[in-house]
C-alpha positions as CSV (number, residue, x, y, z in Angstrom):
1,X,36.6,204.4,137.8
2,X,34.2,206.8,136.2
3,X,33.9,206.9,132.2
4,X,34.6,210.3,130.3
5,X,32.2,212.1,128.8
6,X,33.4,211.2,125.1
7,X,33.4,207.5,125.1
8,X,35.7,206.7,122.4
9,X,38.8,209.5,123.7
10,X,41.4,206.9,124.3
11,X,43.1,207.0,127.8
12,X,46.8,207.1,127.2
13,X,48.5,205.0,130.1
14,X,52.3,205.7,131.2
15,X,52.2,202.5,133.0
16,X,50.7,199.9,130.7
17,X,50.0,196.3,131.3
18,X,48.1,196.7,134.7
19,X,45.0,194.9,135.5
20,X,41.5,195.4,136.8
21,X,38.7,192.6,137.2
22,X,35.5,192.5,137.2
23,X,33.9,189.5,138.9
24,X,30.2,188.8,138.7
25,X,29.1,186.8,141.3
26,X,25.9,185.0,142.3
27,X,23.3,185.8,145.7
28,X,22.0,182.8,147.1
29,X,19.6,182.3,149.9
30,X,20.9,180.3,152.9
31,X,18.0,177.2,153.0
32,X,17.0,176.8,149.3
33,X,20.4,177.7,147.6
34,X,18.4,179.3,144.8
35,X,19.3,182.8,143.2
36,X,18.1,185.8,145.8
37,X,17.0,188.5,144.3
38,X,17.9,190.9,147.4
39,X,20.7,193.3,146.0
40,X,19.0,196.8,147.2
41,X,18.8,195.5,150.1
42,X,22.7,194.5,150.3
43,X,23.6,198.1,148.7
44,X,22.0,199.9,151.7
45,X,23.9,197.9,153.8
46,X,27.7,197.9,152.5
47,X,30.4,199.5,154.7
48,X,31.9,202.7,152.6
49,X,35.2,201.1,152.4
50,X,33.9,198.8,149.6
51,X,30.5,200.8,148.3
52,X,32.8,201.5,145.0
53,X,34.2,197.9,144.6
54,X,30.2,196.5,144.4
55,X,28.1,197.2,141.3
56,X,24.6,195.9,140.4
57,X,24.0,194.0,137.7
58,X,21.4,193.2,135.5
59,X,19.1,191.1,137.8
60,X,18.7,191.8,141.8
61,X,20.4,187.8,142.7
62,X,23.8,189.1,141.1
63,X,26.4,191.9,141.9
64,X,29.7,192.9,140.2
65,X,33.0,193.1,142.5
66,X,35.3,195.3,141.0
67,X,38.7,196.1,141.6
68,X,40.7,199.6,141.2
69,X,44.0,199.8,138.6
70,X,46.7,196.7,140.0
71,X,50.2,196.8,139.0
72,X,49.4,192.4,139.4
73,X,48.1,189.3,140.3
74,X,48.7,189.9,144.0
75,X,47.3,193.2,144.2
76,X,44.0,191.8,142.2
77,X,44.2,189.0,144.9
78,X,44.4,191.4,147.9
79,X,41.6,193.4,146.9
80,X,39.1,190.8,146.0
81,X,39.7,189.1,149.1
82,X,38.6,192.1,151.1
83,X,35.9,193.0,149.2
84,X,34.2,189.6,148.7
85,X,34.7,188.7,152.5
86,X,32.8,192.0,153.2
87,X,30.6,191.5,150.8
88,X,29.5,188.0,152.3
89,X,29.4,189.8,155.8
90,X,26.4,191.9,154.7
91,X,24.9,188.8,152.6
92,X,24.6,187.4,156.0
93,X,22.1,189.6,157.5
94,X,19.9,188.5,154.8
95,X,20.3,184.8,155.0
96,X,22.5,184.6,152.0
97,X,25.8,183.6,150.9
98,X,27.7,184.5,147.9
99,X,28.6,181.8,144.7
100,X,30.8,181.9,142.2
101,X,29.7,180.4,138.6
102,X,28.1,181.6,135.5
103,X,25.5,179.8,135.4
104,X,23.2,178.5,138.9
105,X,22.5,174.7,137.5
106,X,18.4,174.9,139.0
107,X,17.0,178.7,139.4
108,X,14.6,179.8,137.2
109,X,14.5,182.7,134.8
110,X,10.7,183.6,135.8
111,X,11.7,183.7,139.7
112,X,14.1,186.8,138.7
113,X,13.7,190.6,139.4
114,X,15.5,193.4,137.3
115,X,17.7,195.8,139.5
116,X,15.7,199.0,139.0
117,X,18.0,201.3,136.7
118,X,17.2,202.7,133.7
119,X,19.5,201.0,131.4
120,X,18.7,198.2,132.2
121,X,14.5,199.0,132.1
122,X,15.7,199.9,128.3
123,X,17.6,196.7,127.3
124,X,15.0,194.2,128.9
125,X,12.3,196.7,126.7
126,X,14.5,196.0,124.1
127,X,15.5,192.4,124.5
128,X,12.0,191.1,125.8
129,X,12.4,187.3,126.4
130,X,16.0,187.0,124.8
131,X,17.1,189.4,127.9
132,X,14.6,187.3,130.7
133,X,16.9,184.5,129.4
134,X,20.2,186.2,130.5
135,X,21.5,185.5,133.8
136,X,24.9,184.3,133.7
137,X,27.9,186.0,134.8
138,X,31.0,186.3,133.6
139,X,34.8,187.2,134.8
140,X,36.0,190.1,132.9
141,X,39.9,192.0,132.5
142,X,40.9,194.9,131.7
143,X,44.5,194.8,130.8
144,X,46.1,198.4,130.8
145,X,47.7,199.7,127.1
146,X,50.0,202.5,126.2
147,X,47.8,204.1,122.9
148,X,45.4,203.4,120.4
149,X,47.3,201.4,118.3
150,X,48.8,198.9,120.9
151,X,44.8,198.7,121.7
152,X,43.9,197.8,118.4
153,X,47.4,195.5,117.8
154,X,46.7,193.5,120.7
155,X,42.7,192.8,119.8
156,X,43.4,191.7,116.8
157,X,45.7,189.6,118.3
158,X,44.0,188.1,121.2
159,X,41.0,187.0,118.7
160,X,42.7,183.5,118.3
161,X,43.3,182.9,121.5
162,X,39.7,184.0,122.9
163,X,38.8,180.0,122.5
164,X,40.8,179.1,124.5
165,X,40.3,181.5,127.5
166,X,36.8,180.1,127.2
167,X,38.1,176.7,127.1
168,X,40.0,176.9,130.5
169,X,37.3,179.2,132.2
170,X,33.9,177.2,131.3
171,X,32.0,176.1,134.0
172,X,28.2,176.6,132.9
173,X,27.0,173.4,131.7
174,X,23.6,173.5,133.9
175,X,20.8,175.5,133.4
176,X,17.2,175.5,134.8
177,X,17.9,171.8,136.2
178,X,19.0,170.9,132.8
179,X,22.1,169.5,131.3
180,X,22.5,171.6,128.1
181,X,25.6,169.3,126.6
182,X,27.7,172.7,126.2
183,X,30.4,173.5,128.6
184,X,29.6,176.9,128.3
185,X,26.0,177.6,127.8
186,X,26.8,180.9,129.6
187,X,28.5,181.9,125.6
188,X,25.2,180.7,124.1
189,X,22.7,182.9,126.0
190,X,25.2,186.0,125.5
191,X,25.2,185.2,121.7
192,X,21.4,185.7,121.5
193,X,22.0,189.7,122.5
194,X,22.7,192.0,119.9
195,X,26.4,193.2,119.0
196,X,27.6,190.2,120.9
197,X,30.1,187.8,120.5
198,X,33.5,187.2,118.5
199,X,34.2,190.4,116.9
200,X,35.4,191.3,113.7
201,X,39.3,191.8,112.8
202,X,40.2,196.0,113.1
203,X,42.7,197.5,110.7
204,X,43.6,200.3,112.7
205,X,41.9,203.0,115.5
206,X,40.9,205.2,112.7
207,X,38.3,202.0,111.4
208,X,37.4,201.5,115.1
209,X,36.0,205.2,115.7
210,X,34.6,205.0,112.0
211,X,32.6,202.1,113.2
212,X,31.7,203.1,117.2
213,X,31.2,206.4,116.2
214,X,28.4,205.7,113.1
215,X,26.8,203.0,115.7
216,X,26.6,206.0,118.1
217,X,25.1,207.9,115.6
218,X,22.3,205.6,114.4
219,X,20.9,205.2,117.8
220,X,22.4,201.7,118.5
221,X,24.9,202.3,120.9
222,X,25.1,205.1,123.3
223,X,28.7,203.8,124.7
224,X,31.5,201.4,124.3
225,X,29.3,199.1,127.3
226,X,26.9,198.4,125.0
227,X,29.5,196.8,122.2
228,X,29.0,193.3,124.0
229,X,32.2,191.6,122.2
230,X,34.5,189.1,123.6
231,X,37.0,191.5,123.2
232,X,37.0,195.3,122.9
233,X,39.2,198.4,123.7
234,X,37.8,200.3,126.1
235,X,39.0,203.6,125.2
236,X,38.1,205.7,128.4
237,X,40.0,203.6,130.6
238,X,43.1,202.8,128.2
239,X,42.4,199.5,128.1
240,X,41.7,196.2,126.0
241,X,38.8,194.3,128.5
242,X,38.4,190.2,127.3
243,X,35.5,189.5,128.2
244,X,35.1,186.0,126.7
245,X,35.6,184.1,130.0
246,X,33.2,182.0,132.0
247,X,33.7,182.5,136.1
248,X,36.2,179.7,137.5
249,X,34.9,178.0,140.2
250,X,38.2,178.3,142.6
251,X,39.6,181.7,143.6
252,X,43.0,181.0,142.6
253,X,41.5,179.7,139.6
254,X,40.1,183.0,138.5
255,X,43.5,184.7,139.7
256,X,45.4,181.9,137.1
257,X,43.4,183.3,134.4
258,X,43.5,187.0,135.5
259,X,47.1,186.3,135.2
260,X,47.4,184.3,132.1
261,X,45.7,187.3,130.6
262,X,48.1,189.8,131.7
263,X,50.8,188.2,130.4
264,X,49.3,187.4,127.2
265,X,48.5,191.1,126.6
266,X,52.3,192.1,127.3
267,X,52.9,189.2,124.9
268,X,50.4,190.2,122.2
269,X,51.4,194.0,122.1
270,X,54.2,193.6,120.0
271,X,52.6,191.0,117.9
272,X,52.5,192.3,113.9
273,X,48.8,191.0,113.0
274,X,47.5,192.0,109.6
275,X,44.4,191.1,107.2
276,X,44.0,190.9,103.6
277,X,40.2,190.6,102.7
278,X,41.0,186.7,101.6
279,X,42.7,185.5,105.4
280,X,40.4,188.2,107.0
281,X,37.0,185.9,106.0
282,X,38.4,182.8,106.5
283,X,40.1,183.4,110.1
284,X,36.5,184.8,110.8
285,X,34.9,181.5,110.4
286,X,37.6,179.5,112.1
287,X,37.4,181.7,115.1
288,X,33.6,181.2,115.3
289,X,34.1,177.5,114.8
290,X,36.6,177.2,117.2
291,X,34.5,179.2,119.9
292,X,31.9,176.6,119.0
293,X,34.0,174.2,120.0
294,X,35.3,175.5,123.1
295,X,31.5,176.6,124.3
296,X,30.5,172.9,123.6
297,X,33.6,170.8,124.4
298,X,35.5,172.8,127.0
299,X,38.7,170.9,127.4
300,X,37.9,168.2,125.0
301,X,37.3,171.1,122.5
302,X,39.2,170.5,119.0
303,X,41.2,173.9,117.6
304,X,41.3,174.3,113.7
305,X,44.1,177.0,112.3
306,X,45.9,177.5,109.2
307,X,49.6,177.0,109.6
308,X,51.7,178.1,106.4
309,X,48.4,177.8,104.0
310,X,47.1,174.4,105.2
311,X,44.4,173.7,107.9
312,X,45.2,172.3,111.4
313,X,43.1,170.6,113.5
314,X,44.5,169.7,116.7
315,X,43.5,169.6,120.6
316,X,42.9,172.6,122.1
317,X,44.6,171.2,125.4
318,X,47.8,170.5,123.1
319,X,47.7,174.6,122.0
320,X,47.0,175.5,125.3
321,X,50.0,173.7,126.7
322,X,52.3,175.8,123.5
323,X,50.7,179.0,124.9
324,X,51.6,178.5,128.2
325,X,55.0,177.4,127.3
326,X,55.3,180.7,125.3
327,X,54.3,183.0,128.6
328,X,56.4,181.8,131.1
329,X,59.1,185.0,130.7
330,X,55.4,187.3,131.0
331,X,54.6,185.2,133.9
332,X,58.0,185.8,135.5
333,X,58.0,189.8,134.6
334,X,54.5,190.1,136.1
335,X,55.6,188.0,139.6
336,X,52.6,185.8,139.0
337,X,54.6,182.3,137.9
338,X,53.7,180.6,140.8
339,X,49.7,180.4,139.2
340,X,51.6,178.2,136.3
341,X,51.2,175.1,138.1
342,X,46.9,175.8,138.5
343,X,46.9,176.9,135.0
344,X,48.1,173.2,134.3
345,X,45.8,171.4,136.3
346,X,43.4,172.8,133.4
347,X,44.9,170.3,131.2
348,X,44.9,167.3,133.1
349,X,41.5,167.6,135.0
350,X,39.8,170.2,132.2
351,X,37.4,172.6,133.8
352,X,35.0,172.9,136.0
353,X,32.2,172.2,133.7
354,X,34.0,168.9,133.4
355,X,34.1,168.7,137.7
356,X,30.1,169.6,137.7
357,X,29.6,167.2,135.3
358,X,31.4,164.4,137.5
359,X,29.7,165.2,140.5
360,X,26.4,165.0,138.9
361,X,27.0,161.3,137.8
362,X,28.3,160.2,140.8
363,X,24.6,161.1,142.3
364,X,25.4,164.5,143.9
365,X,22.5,166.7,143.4
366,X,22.5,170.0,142.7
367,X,22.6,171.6,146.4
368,X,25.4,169.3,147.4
369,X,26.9,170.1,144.6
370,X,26.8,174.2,145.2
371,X,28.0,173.2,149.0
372,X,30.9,171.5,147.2
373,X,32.1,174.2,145.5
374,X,31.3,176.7,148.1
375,X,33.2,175.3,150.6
376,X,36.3,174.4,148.1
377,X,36.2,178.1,146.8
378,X,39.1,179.1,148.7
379,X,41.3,175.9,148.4
């Protein structure tokens, strides 16, 4: 899909709720399982059926597989499939293999090469060291909605569940050989770029284009891409695209959370969310401290709320379970209930930063460990 010329006309969609994913994934090279900066090379290369389902990314060892509009989870599933096997055809020739993470646990950030486009010459101008730091990926959705102000409904509703998307997807816990104690340090590096992060309760679509238009204005942004929230309409595709999720280590994995988030959208969308300036501030800092958790704990993380005027502090497993519990008619209307059972396994095993930690104390090092995963990917 191609973005319109004005960035903030919103697409009005006749049939809502569909999905489209964008799934960053890692280059390695064959012998030394490092990051392989080689992603020209695999763009000269790719057959034509799948040259529009493959973007660059921000360094040369990472590409973006895309899908189109799908109605659901199987569709998503179907053209993933063909695109990553492709995809890993052509990574071949090179020596190379494709991996799915957000974080590799051992390359360097001085070993990396910038893919040579001019956005992102400007941002690394821009971001100088903070941007040499950034090379995680992510898994992002865009969930199809029928206006503006089911856009703006259903991101102001999603904000308290963002946690615990991050929760269930986290599997960064490694980086430059290091264990960095967070389940996601993935959502650390990201918070150090500007405009990032949990965004800020929206009253309506009127305050939205106030506040992307005067950005616009002042030189800041030149497009909704560059408003690097966990959450954010995304008018010239009619969509709202969560983008607070770490990559899930296990295909169906990442298809469990593509479809958890479709049917939390159809859920959401005729939620009734509203902010007075008092609950507005305080369900601000909740939602930061409970991303905190979630980046740090995963699975383990503890989830703070305020429930008829008093504060809650419970397990973020426990609220997981209620949310799950809450979806299963979405799950049903989308066809994707059979992923229910993988969504569980989240709450008894936790996530995969939780599995990569495991393996590491058992004495698996980090190659082995890749190898692991690799070869489980599709299991």
């Amino acid at each position: 899909m191609q973005e319109e010329d004005n960035p903030f006309k919103f697409k009005k969609n006749l049939d809502y709720f569909t999905i489209g994913v964008e799934l960053e994934v890692q280059i390695l090279n064959r012998d030394t399982f490092e990051l392989f900066p080689i992603s020209p090379s695999l763009f000269k290369k790719l057959p034509k059926d799948i040259r529009k389902f493959v973007k660059p990314e921000f360094i040369q060892s990472m590409v973006e597989i895309t899908t189109g509009v799908c109605s659901d989870i199987t569709e998503v599933k179907d053209e993933i499939l063909i695109t990553y096997n492709r995809l890993e055809e052509v990574c071949s020739l090179f020596d190379a293999f494709l991996f799915v993470s957000s974080l590799h646990p051992f390359s360097k950030i001085t070993d990396q090469r910038l893919f040579p486009d001019p956005r992102y010459k400007r941002l690394l101008n821009e971001l100088q060291q903070v941007g040499r730091r950034f090379i995680s990926q992510g898994l992002h959705v865009h969930v199809g909605v029928k206006d503006e102000d089911m856009a703006i409904r259903v991101y102001n509703a999603i904000l308290v569940w963002l946690p615990v998307l991050l929760a269930i997807s986290a599997s960064s816990p490694f980086y430059q050989g290091r264990d960095t104690g967070f389940a996601s340090y993935r959502s650390k590096l990201f918070k150090a770029l500007p405009l990032s992060g949990m965004p800020e309760p929206i009253n309506s679509w009127n305050e939205f284009l106030y506040l992307a238009n005067s950005l616009k204005d002042a030189g800041i942004i030149s497009s909704i891409r560059d408003l690097w929230w966990d959450v954010r309409p995304h008018p010239s595709f009619g969509t709202v695209e969560i983008r607070i999720c770490d990559v899930p280590m296990r295909f169906n994995q990442v298809l469990a959370v593509v479809a958890l988030i479709q049917a939390l959208v159809c859920y959401l969308a005729h939620s009734n969310v509203s902010y007075d300036n008092k609950s507005r501030l305080l369900d601000s800092y909740l939602l930061k401290y409970n991303k905190w958790q979630a980046a740090r704990y995963g699975m383990d993380a503890k989830y703070v709320s305020m429930v008829k005027n008093k504060v809650v502090v419970r397990e973020i497993k426990e609220v997981f379970k209620e949310l799950i519990d809450r979806l299963i008619p979405y799950f049903d209307k989308f066809n994707s209930s059979d992923y229910l059972r993988e969504l569980n396994t989240f709450i008894i095993y936790g996530s995969c930063a939780e599995e990569l930690r495991e393996l590491r104390e058992k004495g698996q090092d980090f190659k082995e460990i890749i190898a692991y995963f690799k070869e489980g990917f599709f299991l």
